[in-house]
N, C-alpha and C positions, 0 to 999 in steps of 0.2 A: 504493500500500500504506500502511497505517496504520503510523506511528512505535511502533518495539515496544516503546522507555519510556510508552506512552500508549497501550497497546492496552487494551481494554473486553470484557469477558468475557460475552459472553451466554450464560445460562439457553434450550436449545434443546429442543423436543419433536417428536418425529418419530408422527403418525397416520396409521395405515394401515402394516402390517409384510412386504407381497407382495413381490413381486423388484426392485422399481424403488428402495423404499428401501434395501434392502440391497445391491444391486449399483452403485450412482450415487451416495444420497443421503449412508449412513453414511460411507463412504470420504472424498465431499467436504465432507465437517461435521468428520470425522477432519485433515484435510489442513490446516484453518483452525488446528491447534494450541491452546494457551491462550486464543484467541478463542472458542473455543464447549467449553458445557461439555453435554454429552447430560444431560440429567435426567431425562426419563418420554419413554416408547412406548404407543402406545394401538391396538389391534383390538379388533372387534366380535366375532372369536374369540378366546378369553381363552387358553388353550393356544397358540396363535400369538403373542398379545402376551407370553406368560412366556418362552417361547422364545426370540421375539428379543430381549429386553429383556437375558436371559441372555446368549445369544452375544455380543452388542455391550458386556455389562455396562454396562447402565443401572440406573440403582437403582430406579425406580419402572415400574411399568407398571399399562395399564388399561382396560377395556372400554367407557370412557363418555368423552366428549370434555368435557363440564361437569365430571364431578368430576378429569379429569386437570387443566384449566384451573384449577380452583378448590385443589388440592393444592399443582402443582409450580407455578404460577405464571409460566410461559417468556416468556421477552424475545420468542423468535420459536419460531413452530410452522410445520413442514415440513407438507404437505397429498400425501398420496401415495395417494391412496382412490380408487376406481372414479370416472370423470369425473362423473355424478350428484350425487355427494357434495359436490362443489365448494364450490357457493357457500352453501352453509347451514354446513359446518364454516368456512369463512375467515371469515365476519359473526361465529360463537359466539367464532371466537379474538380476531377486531378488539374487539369489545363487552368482552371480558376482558382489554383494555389489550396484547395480543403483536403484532406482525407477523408478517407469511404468508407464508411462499414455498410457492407451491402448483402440483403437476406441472399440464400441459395436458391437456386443453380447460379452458381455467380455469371457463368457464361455460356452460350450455346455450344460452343467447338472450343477444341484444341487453337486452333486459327484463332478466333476472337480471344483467348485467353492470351495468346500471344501480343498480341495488340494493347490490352491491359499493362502489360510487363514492361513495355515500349516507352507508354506514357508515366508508369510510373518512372521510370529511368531519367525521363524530360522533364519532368516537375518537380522531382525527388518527395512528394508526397505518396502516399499508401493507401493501397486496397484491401480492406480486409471483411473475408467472408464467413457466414454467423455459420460457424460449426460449434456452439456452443456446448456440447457435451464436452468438448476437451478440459472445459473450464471449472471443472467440478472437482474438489477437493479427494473423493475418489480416484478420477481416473488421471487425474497430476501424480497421484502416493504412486498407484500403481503402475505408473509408463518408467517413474524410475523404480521400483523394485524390478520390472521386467529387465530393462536395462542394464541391473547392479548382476545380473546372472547371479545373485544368491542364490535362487530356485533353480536356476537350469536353466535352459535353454528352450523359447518357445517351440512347440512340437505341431498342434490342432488349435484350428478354431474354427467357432460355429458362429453365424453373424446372422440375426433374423430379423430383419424388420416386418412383424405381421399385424397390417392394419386393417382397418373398413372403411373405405371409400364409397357411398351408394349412388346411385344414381343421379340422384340431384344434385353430386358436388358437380360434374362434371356436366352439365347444363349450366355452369359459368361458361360464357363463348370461350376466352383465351384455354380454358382447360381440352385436356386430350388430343392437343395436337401436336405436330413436331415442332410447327413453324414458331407456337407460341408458348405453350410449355415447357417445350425442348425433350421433352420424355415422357416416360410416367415414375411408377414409385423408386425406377433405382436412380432417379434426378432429382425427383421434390418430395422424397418419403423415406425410404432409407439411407439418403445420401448423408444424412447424420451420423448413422452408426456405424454404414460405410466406410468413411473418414474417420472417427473413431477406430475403427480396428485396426486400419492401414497404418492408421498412427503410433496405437501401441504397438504392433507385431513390426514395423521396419520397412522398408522396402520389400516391393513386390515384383516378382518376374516373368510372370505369365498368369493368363485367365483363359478358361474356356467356359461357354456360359450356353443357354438358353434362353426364350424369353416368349412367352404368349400375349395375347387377348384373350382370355378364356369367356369374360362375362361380362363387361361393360362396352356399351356402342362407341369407343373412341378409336383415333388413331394409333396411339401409342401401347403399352404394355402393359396390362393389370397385374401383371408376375412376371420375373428374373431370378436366374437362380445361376449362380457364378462358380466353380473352382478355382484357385488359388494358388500359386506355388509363391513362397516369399523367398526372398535374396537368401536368408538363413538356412532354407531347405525346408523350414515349415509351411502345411497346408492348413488350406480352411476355406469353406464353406459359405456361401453369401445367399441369403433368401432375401426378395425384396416383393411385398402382394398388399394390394389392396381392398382382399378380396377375403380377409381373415377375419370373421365374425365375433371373436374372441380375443382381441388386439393385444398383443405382446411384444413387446421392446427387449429382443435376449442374445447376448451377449456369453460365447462361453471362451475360453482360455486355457490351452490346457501346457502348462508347463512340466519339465522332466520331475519335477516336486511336488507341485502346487497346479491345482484347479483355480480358477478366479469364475465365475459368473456375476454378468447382470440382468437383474428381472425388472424392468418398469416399462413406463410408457411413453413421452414427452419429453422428461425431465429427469432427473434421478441425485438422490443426494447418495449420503453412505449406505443408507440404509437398506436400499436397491443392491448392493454388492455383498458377495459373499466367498467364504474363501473355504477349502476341506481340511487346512492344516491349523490344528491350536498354536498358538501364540506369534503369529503373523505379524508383524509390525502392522498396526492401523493407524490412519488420517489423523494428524491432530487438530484439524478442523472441520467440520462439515457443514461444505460449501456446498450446495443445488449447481448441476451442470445446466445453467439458463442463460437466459438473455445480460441480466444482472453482474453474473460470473465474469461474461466475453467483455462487457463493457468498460470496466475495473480494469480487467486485464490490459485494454486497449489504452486507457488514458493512462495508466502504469508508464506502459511502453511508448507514448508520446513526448510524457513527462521527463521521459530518461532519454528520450532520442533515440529509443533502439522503435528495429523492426518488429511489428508485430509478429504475436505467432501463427494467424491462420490468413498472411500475405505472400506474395511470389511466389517462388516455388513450393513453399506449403500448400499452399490453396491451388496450384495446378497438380497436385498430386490425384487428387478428386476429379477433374476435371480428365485429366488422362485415362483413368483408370476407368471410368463411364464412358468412355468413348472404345475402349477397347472392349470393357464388354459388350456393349455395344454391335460392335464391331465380330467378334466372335460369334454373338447369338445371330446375327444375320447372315453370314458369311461359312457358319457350324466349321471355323476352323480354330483352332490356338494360337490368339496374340501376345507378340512377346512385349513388355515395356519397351518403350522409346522407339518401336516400330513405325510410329504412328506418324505422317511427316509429309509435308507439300511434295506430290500432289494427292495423296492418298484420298477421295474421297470423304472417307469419318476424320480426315486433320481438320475438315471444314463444317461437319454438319455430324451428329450421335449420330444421323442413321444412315448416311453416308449416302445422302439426296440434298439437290441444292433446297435451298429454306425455301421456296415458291413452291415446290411440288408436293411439300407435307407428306404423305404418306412414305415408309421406307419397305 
């Protein structure tokens, strides 16, 4: 945490005013106290941006992302917009001197993420993408116990994101398509724990995968289900479904020692982890892996000048990794990491179709 005689107040702007920033973003931007001060709201619907700008009382609000950037001037702009949106609003905020923290899929393609990296380089401001699980007192203890090889060396893992998505989420227009979605749950549903596992287990060096529509009328995938071989020689397992009536967020771990599992659904503090060996070193605080968590973390690392942790090549790790399987499940071959590269079709679009043609 930042020393509170030397805390630094950032100028913060939240674009895009749906449920995700008002039930996640505002709360944890609230939370930071005298550290962030809200100054401007921006939607494409102006009765929507008056509204919240109202409710949250903000002083400014606005329907143009240039003239909000060129008004309020924000240290950092929150990115909450349909995943399309992505990477053309994060470049306008970097190019106008702010950093990003911007919900996931941060980008459509390997390509576009490239483009990211580009502008971050030119503005020496940062993008960083809400993978929030990392940020949880949890799974911080546990990425360095994994790392201290006290236990061993990781061997299996099991990665499941099993949600329920019904019919009516996906009667939102931008949903279930490639153009505007970018995917289905292994982009905007598992890509959480996805990234979490990638995270704790290391480097990864091949996926072979599948992927359906079993039951919902979209373009994209209501299930994915990936194999894994990581840099270490360990495997593991990735389920990503929409279509799981009994919703579970499970997480399993299996070191040459020690088992780790997690059981929750959204969110998870300690209390969702679990381990098979008595006297296991545990957390000495328990932090919630949330929006609250990543955003602490972020002004941490602003404060101190460092990169954050889910920027540059952290954050394209996810992004690669989805496009390969991706890529695999269409293709029913095995992709190896860093395969993936101009001109390769999926370097440019998950489903390895130009973004106008939607279907892959």
């Amino acid at each position: 945490m930042a020393n509170p005689q030397t805390v630094k107040t950032y100028n913060v702007a939240i674009v895009g005013t749906g449920a995700i920033a008002a039930s996640n973003h505002v709360p944890a931007l609230r939370a930071a106290g005298d550290r962030v001060k809200l100054v401007a709201a921006m939607d494409v619907d102006a009765t929507r941006a008056q509204e919240f700008a109202a409710k949250f009382e903000i002083p400014q609000w606005f329907t143009d992302v240039n003239a909000l950037l060129e008004t309020a001037k924000p240290d950092l702009v929150v990115i909450c917009t349909p995943p399309a949106t992505h990477v053309d609003l994060s470049i306008a905020c970097l190019e106008a001197g702010a950093h990003v923290l911007c919900e996931k899929p941060l980008a459509r393609s390997i390509a576009d993420f490239d483009r990211l990296i580009e502008a971050e380089k030119r503005s020496g401001k940062t993008v960083s993408t809400v993978f929030q699980w990392r940020f949880g007192s949890a799974a911080q203890h546990y990425k360095k116990l994994i790392d201290s090889g006290e236990y061993g060396k990781p061997l299996v893992g099991h990665c499941l994101t099993l949600w329920y998505r019904d019919f009516d989420y996906y009667a939102v227009p931008w949903r279930g398509k490639w153009a505007t979605e970018l995917g289905g749950p292994t982009m905007g549903h598992g890509i959480h724990l996805t990234d979490l596992f990638l995270w704790l287990y290391g480097d990864w060096d091949e996926v072979r995968a599948m992927m359906g529509t079993l039951d919902r009328p979209i373009e994209v995938e209501d299930v994915s289900m990936a194999l894994v071989r990581f840099s270490s020689g360990a495997m593991g397992s990735i389920t990503n479904s929409v279509l799981s009536p009994r919703q579970e967020t499970y997480l399993r771990l299996d070191l040459q020692k020690l088992t780790i599992e997690l059981s929750a659904l959204y969110s998870a503090n300690n209390d969702h982890w679990r381990v098979n060996v008595p006297n296991v070193p545990q957390p000495e605080t328990n932090i919630t892996g949330g929006h609250t968590a990543q955003v602490v973390a972020l002004l941490d690392s602003l404060d101190r000048g460092e990169t954050p942790l889910v920027t540059g090549n952290e954050a394209r790790r996810i992004i690669e990794f989805s496009s390969s399987l991706y890529k695999s499940a269409i293709t029913g071959t095995p992709v190896q990491r860093g395969s993936i590269a101009a001109p390769d079709p999926f370097y440019y679009a998950m489903n390895g179709q130009p973004v106008e043609t939607g279907r892959g």
